[in-house]
N, C-alpha and C positions, 0 to 999 in steps of 0.2 A: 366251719360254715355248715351249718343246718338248714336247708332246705329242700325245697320234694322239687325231685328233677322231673317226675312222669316215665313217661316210658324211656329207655335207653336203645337208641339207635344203635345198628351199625354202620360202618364205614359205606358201603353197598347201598344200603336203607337212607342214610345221610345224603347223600350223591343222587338217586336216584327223587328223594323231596327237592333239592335244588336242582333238580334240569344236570349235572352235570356228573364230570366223571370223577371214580375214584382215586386218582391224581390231585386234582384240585381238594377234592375233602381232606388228603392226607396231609398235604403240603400246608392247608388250614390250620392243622394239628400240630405237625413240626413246627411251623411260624408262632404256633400259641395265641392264634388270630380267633381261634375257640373253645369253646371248654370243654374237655372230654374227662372220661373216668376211667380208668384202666381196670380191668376187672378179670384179675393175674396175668395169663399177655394178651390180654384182648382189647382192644380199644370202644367204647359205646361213648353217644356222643347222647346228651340227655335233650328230650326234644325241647325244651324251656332256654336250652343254651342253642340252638336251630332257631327258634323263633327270636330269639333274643338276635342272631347276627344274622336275619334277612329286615329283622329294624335297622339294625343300625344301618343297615347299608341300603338301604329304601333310599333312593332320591325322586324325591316331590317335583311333579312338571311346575316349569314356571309360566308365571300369570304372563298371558297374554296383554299388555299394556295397546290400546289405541294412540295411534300417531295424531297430532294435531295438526300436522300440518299433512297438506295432500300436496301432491305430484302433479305439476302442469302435464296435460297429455298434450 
């Protein structure tokens, strides 16, 4: 697979772009829920595969639909 990651996060780096902690970032990694590069033991998470799984998990507000019928007061 050839393609250009950008810059290579850390675990730390990682966590602190998502609002959270580095538990969540690592257990992301163990589940293989994202793509990281090992880079001998060091873990870097390429920011393309970051942006890549706050799409995926972006959920869209839903459309506010008008009621047609109204409520006797």
């Amino acid at each position: 697979m050839s393609y250009q990651h950008g810059r290579l996060l850390s675990v730390p780096e990682a966590a602190e772009r998502l609002g959270t902690g580095v538990r969540f970032v690592r257990r992301l990694i163990q589940e293989r829920r994202i793509t990281y590069v090992k880079v001998g033991r060091h873990v870097r998470i390429p920011e393309a595969a970051l942006a890549a799984y706050i799409e995926a998990n972006t959920v869209q507000p839903a459309r506010r639909t008008r009621s047609h019928h109204r409520l006797a007061a």
